[in-house]
C-alpha positions in Angstrom: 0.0 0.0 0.0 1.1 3.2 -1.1 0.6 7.2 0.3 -2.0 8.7 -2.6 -2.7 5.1 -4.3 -6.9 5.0 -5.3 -9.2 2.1 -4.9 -12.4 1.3 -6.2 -14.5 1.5 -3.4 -15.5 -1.5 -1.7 -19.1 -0.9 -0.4 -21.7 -1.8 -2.8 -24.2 0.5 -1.0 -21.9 3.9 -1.0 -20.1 3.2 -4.5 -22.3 5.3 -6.8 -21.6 8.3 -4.5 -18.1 7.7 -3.9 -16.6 5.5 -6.5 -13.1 5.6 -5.0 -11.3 5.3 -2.1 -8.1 7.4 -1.8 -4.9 6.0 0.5 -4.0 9.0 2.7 -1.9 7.6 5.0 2.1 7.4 5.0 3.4 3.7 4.5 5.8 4.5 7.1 2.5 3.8 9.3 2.1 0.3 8.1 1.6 -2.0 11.1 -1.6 -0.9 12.1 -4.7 -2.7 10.7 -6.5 0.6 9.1 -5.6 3.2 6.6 -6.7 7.0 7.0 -8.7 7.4 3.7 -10.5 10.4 2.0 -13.4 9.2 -0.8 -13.3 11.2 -3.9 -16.7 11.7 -4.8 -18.6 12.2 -8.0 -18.9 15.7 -8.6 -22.5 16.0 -9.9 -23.8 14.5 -6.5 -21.4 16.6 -4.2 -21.9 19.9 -5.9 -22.2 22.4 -2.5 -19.0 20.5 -1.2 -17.1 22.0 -3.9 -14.7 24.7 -1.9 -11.5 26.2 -3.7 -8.3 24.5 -1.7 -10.3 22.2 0.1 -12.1 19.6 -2.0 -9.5 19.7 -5.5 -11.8 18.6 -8.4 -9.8 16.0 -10.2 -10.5 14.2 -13.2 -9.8 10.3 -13.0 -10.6 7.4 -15.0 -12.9 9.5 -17.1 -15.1 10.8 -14.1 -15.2 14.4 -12.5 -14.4 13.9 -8.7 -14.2 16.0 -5.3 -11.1 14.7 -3.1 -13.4 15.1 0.3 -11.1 15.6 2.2 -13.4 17.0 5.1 -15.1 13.2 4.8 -11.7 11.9 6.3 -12.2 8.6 7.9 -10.0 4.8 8.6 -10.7 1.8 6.8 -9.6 -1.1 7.7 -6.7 -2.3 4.9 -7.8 -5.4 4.3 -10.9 -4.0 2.6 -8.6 -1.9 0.1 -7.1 -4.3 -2.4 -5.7 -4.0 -5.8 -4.9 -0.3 -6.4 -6.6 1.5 -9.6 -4.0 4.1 -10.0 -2.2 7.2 -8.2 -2.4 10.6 -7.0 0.7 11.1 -6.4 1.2 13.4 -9.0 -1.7 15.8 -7.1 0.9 15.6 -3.8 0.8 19.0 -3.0 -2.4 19.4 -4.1 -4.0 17.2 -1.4 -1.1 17.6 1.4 -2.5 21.8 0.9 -6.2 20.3 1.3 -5.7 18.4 4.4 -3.5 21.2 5.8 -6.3 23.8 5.4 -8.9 21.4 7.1 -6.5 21.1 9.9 -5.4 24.5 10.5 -7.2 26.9 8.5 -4.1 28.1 6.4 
């Protein structure tokens, strides 16, 4: 498991919502049994959660997304298997997200 690595998101029920899971955590936190996660949600369904430096709208395997990062939750890692692709190149992008929920700046 990998910092920034997206998974298709295991719960039937929330899946049209949020198709994908996004890895948050560091792997250098990789004994415990969950994984702090943020869901990227489709965009059309999340459209007041749209705010400038605190959801980033992405684009990812063809579908417009919200990072949520204010939805931030754990999963347990044995639900999140097979990764889909990366963020990592949005790094900054979603390290500036967190940091605004968190302190405001």
């Amino acid at each position: 498991m990998a910092q920034f690595d997206v998974y298709a998101n295991p719960s039937k029920q929330t899946r049209n919502a949020y198709p994908f899971i996004l890895d948050m955590q560091h792997s250098l936190i990789e004994d415990i049994t969950t994984r702090i996660v943020v869901p990227l949600g489709d965009a059309k369904k999340f459209r007041n959660e749209e705010l400038k430096g605190l959801t980033p709208k992405i684009k990812f395997e063809g579908k417009n997304l919200l990072v949520l990062i204010p939805q931030i939750a754990s999963m347990p890692k044995n639900s999140l298997k097979n990764p889909v692709g990366t963020l990592l190149h949005l790094r900054d992008e979603l390290i500036a997200a967190l940091d605004l929920a968190i302190t405001g700046i």
